[in-house]
N, C-alpha and C positions, 0 to 999 in steps of 0.2 A: 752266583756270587752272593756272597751274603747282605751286601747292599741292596739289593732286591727280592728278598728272601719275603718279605710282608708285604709286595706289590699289589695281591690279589686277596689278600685277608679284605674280612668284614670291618669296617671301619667302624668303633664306636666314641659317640661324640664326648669328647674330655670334659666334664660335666660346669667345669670353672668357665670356657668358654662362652656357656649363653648367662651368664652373667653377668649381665652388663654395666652393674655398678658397685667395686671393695672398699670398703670403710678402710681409714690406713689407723694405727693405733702406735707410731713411730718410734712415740718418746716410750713406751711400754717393751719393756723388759724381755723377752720370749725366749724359751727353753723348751727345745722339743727331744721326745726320747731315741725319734728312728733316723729320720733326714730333714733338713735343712734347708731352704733357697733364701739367699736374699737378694732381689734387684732392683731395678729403678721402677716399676712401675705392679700392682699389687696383679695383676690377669698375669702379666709373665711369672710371677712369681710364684702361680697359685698353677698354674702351666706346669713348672719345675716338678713341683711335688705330687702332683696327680702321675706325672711319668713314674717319680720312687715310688709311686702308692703300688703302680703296675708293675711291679718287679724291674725295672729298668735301676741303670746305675749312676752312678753321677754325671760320667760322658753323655749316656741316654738323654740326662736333662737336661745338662750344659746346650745339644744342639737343641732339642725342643724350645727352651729360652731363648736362646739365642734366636731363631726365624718367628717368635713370638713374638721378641721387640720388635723385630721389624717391621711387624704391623703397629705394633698400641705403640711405640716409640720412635717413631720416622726421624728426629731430632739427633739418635743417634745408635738406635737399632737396626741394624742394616745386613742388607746381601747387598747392598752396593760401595761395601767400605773393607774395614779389616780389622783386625787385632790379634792379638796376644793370648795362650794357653799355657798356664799351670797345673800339672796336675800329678796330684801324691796318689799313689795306692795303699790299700788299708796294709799290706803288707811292707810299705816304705820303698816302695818301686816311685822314682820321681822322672819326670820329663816334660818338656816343654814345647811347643807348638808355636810355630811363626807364618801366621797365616796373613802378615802386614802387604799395604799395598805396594804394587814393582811402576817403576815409572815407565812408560812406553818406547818400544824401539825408536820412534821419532824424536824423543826428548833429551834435550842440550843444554850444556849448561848456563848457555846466558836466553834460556828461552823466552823470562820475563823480564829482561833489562831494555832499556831504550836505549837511542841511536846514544845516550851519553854514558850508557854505562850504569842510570840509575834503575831502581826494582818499579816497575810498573803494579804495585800492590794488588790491584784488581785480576790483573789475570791469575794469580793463582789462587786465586780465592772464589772467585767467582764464574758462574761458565763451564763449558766442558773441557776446555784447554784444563783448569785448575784439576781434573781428577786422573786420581792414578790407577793401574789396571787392578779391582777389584778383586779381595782376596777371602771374604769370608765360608761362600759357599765350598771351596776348596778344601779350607782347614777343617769348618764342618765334616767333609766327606773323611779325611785324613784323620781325624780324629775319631769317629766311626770305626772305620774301617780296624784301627788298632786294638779300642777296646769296647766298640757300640756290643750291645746285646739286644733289644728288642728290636724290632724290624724297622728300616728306616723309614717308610712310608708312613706309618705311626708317629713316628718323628714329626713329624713336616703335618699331620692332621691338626692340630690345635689352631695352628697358624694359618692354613687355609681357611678354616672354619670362620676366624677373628676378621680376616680380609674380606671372606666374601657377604659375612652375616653382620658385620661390623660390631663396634664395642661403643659403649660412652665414654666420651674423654672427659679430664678434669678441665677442673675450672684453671689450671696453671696451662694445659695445652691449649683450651680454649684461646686463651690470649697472647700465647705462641704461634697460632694458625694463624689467626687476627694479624699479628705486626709482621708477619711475613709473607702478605699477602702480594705487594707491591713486589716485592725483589720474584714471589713466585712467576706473577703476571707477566713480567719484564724479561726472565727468562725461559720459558719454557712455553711448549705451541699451547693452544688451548686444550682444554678437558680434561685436566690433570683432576684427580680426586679431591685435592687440598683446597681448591682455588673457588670458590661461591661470592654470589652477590650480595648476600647476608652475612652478617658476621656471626662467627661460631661461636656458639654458648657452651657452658658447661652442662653435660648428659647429652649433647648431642650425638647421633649415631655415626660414626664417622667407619663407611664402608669403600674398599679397595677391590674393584672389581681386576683389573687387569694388574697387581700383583696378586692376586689369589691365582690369577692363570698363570702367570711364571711359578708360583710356588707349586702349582698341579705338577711342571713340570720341570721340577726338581726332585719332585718325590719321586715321580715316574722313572728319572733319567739317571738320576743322581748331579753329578757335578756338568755333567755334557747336555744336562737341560736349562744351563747356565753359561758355560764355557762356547757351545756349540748350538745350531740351529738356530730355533726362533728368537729364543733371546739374545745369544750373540746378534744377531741378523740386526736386532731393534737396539743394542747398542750400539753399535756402529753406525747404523743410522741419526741415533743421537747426535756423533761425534760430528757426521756430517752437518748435520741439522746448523750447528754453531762451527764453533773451531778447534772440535778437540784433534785428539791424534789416537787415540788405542783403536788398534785392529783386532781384525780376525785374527791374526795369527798372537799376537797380545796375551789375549782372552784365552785362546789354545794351548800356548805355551806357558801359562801361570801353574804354579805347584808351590802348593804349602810345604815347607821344612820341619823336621823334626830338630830342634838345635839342643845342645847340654845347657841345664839351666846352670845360673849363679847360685855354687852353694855356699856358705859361710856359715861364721858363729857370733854370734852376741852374746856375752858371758855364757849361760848354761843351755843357749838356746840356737838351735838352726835353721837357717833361715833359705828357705829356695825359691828364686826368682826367677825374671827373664833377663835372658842374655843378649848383644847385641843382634838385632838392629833397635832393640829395643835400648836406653841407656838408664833405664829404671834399676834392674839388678843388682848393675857395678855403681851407679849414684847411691842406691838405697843401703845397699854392703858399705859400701865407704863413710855415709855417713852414721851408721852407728859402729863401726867404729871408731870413728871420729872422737866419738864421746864416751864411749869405752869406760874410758878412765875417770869420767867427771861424777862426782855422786848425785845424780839429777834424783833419787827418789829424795833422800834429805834434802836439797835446797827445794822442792816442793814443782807442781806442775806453774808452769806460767812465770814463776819467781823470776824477778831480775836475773840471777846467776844462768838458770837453766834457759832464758832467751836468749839469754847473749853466746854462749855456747853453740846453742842449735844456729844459731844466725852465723858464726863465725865460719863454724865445718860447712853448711851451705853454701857461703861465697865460695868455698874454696874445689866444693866439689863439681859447682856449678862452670866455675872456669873450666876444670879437667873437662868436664863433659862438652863444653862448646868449643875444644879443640880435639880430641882424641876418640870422640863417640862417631860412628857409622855406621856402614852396611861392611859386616864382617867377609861378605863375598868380594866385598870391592878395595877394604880400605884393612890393614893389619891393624885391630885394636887391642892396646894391650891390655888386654882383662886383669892378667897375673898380677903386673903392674898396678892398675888401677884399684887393686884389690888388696894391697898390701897391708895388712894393719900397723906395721913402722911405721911405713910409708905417711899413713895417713893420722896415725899418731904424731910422727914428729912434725908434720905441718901444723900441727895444732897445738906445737909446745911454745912456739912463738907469741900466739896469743895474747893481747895485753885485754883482761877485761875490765878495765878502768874506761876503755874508750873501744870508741868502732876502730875495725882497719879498712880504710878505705879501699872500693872494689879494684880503683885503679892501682891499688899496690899489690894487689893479688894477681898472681899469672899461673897458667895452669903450669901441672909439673911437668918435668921436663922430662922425658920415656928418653932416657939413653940409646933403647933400642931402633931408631929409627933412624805435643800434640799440644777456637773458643774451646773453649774449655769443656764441649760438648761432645764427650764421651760416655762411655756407660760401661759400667765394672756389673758383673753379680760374681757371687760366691755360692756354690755348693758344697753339701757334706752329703751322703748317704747312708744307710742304716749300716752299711759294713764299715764305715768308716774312709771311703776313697771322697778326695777331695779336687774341686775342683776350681780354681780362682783366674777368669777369663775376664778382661779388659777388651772391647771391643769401639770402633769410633768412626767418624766420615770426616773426622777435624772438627772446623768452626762446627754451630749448630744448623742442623740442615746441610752439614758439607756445603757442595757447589753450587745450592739451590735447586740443582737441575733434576728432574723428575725423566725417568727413559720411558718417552711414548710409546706406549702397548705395552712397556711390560712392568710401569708403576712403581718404581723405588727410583731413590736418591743419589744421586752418583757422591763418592768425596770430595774434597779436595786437601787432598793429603799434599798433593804437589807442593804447597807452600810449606812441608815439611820440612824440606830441604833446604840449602843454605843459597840463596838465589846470586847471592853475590856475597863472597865476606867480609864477618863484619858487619851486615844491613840482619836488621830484628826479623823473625817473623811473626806473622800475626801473636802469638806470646811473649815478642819480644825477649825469644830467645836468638843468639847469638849463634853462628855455626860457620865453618872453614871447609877446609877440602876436604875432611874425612864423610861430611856431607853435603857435597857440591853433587850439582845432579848432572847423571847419568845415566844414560838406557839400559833397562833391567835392575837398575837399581832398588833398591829399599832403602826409604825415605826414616833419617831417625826419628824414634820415639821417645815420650816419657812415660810412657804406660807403665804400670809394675805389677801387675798380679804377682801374688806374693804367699807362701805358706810357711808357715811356721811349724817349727817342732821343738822337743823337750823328752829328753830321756827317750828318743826310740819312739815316740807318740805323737800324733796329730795334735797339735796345739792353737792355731790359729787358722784362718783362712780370711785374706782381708783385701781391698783393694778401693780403686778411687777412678772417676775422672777426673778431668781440670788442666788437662794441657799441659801447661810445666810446671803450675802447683802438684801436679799428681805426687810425682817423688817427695816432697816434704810433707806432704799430706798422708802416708803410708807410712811414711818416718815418725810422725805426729803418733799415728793411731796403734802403732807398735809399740811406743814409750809410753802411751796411755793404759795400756794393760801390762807389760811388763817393770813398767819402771813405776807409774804411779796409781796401780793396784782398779783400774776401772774395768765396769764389765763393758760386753760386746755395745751394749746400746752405749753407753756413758762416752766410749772410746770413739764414734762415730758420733756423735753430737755434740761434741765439748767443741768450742772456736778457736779456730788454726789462724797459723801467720804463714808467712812464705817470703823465703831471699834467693835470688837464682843470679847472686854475682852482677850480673847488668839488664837492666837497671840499678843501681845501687839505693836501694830502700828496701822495706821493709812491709810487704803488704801486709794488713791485719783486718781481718773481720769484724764487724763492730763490736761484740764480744768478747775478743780477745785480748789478751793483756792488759793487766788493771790500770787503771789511770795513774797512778804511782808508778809502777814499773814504766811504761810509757813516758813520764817525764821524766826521770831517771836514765833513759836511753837519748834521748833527747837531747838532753844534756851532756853525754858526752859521745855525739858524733851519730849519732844513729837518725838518718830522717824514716819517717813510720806515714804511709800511706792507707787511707782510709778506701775499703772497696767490700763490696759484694759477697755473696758465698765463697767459701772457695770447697769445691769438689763434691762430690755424693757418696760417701765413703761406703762401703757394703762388710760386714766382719762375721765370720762365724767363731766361735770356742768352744772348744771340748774343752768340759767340766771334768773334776775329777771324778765326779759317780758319772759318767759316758755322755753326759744331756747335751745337745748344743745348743750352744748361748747367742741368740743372734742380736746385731746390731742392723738398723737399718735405718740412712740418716735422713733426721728431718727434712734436709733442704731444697726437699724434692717430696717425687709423691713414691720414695721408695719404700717397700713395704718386705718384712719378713713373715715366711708360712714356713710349716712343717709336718709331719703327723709325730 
C-alpha cells in the first residue's frame, strides 16, 4: 500500500525540529517565490515548508502540520479532535474533506439536561462525557491516500521527533500551562506531561513522551495505530476512567468523508468552501452576497455605512444558520436555498440604515421545502501552485481537559457542539434547533470555513480563521479586506474585526476596531457594541500577479509565516 511505502526508509531529522527557539516577525510582509505555510505556531510552520523543500506537495504538508501542532499546540492542534479540508489543485481540481467529530453510539439527546429539562453546562465541556469520537487521524489518512506523495512515515517524523525531544514554548503558552493547571489536576489521573509543581516559563522544554509512542504508531499502522489496538485499548480506558461513552466499535467505525464544497461567486471572483456539517460555506457565500450590491470599497473600510451593512447580513445569516445548519447525513439542509443570491439580496432590501433591526425581528427564512474560540486554521500554497486551507479544532481551549493516559493528547469536546436543548446558547452562545440536536453517529455543527479563493481561472487567496462563531465573520472580514479594500495578506489578517451572530443581539468589537465616531453613531441609533478580546488567528496566503505568495500571518498569537 502506498501508506506504508516509506515504513523502512532511513529517517532524516527535518532540521527545523531541533530548533528550539523562532523569532516570529508577524506584522512583516512576506512574499516567497515557491511555497508557502502559515500557521499558528512558527516549528509547525517551518515543519510545512522543509516537507515542500523535499518535494512533497501541499497535502504532504498539510498532514505533516497538522500532527506537528499537536505536539507544539495541545490547545488546539490535535489527533484527539477534528476539522475541515479545502483543497484546490494547481490545475483547478477543487474538493473537500470532512474529517469533523461523530457523537458516540451511546449518545442522546437530552444527555446533558437535568431532571428539569435545563443544560447542565459542565458536562459538555468538561470531562470525557463532553468528547466526541475523534476524527483527525482518519481525515489525515484520507487525505493521503488521495493525493499524498512522499511516504507517510516521513509524514509523521517531525512530530515524533518534537514529542519526544521536546521544543521551547513561548512566553503566551507558558501562561496557558500555568492557568490550566488546576482544571488539568482535577481532571485527569496523575503523570500527564502538562501537569508540574513549578510553573512553566517561557523556553522551557516541554517534552511528550507517551504521545511520541502513539505517534510511532501511527506512522507504523496508519489510521489502525489510532482507531485500533493500543491506542483504542487507552481510549476506552479513558472513557472508563470518568464517564464518557466512545467505544471500541466508535473508534472502528469513524471514516472521514469526501463532501462537494460550496462553490460561488463574489463579483469577478470564486469562492470554494466547506459544506455542511460545517455551516461556514453556505454563512460565508451568503454573506457576501449579501453585500453584493453595497459599494463598501467607496464608503471606505470600517465607515459607518460599511458596519452597518456587514452587521445587518450577519444577523440575518446568523438566524438561517441556528435553524437550517446540520449534519447533512441526518438533517436535509437546504444549501441551494441558503445560497441563493435573490434570496439573500432581497433580505437585505428591507434594510433601514438609519437604525439597527432589532435581532428579535429577524427570523430565519423560511425553506418552503420542508465552534472557545480555540481552534487553529493554517493555510498552504506549493511551488506548483496546489492549495491547501485546513481548520482543525478540540472546541473550547484544551477541548475537554482530558489528556488519554499512555497515549498523551487531549480529547475534545465537540459535544457541546450541538444543540443540547433548543434555544439554550452554547459555550459561543450560538443558538441551534433540531437540525442540530444530538444524535448517535452524528456530526456536531461547525463554524469553521477554510476557504479558497479564485479569479479568472487562478488561485487567488487561501485564507482561514479560528474563533468559534466569530470564524465566519472573520473570513468574511478578511476577504473584503483584500478584495474590496485593496490590503495585502499581512494588513488583511491584522486589521481589527467585529462580529454579530444574530443572538446575542450586540455587536462584538476589538479594542481596535471601529473608530470612536462611527461607534457613537451606531449607538445612537440602536446598535449596543460590546467591548472583548481577540477575535480569531486569521492565516492568508496571495498569489501575486508576478506568481509570489503573499503571506499573512496574524498577530494575535504566536502565528508565524515561512516559505522558500
Amino acid at each position: 500500500m502506498k501508506l506504508f511505502s516509506g515504513l523502512f526508509i532511513v529517517f532524516f531529522l527535518v532540521t527545523s525540529c531541533t530548533v528550539q527557539s523562532v523569532k516570529r516577525h508577524a506584522s512583516i510582509v512576506k512574499e516567497f517565490d515557491h511555497g508557502a505555510v502559515v500557521t499558528a505556531h512558527p516549528i509547525a510552520s517551518q515543519v510545512g515548508v522543509d516537507i515542500l523543500k523535499k518535494g512533497g506537495n501541499a497535502i504532504d504538508a498539510a498532514i505533516a502540520v497538522q500532527f506537528a501542532l499537536a505536539v507544539v499546540y495541545p490547545n488546539a492542534g490535535n489527533i484527539g479532535g477534528g476539522g475541515f479540508l479545502v483543497y484546490r489543485s494547481s490545475k483547478g481540481e477543487v474538493a473537500s474533506l470532512d474529517f469533523r467529530e461523530k457523537a458516540p453510539q451511546k449518545a442522546f439527546r437530552d444527555m446533558y439536561l437535568d431532571e428539569d429539562g435545563n443544560p447542565i453546562t459542565d458536562l459538555s465541556l468538561y470531562g470525557q462525557l463532553a468528547a466526541g469520537v475523534p476524527g483527525t487521524v482518519a481525515g489525515m489518512e484520507e487525505a493521503y491516500q488521495k493525493y499524498g506523495s512522499l511516504p507517510w512515515a516521513e509524514l509523521l517524523h517531525p512530530a515524533i521527533e518534537l514529542a519526544q525531544h521536546g521544543f521551547e514554548i513561548t512566553k503566551r503558552q507558558a501562561n496557558e500551562f500555568n492557568h490550566y493547571q488546576q482544571k488539568f489536576a482535577a481532571l485527569n489521573a496523575p503523570g500527564i506531561a502538562i501537569i508540574r509543581n513549578v510553573p512553566w516559563q517561557e523556553g522551557d522544554v516541554f517534552s511528550q513522551q507517551e504521545l511520541a509512542y502513539t505517534l510511532k504508531r501511527i506512522a507504523l499502522q496508519g489510521r489502525d495505530g489510532f482507531y485500533k489496538g493500543e491506542t483504542a485499548d487507552l481510549i476506552v480506558q479513558e472513557m472508563k476512567r470518568g464517564n464518557g461513552i466512545i467505544s471500541h466499535a466508535d473508534l472502528t467505525n469513524y471514516r472521514a468523508i469526501w463532501r462537494q464544497p460550496i462553490v460561488g461567486t463574489y463579483k469577478a471572483y470564486k469562492l470554494i468552501s466547506m459544506p455542511p456539517p460545517s455551516s461556514g460555506g453556505i454563512a460565508l457565500l451568503s454573506l457576501l452576497q449579501s453585500v453584493e450590491p453595497y459599494p463598501l470599497a467607496k464608503w471606505g473600510f470600517q465607515s459607518d455605512s460599511t458596519v452597518r451593512v456587514m452587521v445587518e447580513a450577519e444577523r440575518r445569516v446568523y438566524a438561517d444558520r441556528a435553524t437550517h445548519l446540520g449534519d447533512p447525513d441526518f438533517y436535509r439542509v437546504p444549501v441551494d436555498y441558503l445560497t441563493d443570491r435573490k434570496l439573500n439580496q432581497d433580505r437585505m432590501a428591507g434594510v433601514d440604515l438609519s437604525k439597527a433591526t432589532p435581532s428579535s425581528a429577524v427570523k430565519a427564512a423560511v425553506f418552503p421545502g420542508y465552534e472557545s474560540e480555540e481552534t487553529t486554521h493554517f493555510s498552504i500554497v506549493d511551488k506548483e501552485g496546489n492549495a491547501v486551507s485546513l481548520t482543525t479544532t478540540l472546541n473550547g481551549s484544551y477541548g475537554s481537559c482530558v489528556w488519554v493516559s499512555g497515549a498523551g493528547f487531549l480529547l475534545n469536546n465537540e459535544m457541546d457542539d450541538f444543540s443540547a436543548k433548543p434555544g439554550s446558547p452554547n459555550l459561543y452562545g450560538l443558538i441551534g434547533g433540531k437540525a442540530n440536536a444530538i444524535e448517535p453517529g452524528k456530526r456536531m455543527l461547525s463554524a469553521m470555513s477554510p476557504t479558497i479563493i479564485e479569479r479568472d481561472g487562478k488561485l487567488k487567496m487561501v485564507i482561514g480563521t479560528p474563533g468559534g462563531s466569530t470564524i465566519i465573520t472573520s473570513v468574511f472580514q478578511g476577504i473584503l479586506n483584500v478584495l474590496e479594500f485593496g490590503m495585502n495578506a499581512q494588513e488583511s489578517v491584522s486589521s481589527p474585526r467585529f462580529h454579530h451572530q444574530w443572538q446575542p443581539d450586540r455587536i462584538d468589537v476589538e479594542q481596535r476596531a471601529i473608530s470612536d465616531s462611527v461607534r457613537h453613531s451606531l449607538e445612537k441609533d440602536g446598535y449596543t457594541l460590546y467591548k472583548r478580546g481577540s477575535i480569531g488567528r486569521m492565516e492568508n496566503i496571495i498569489i501575486l500577479p508576478n506568481g509570489k505568495r503573499q503571506t499573512g500571518a496574524d498577530p494575535r498569537g504566536d502565528d508565524f509565516a515561512a516559505g522558500y
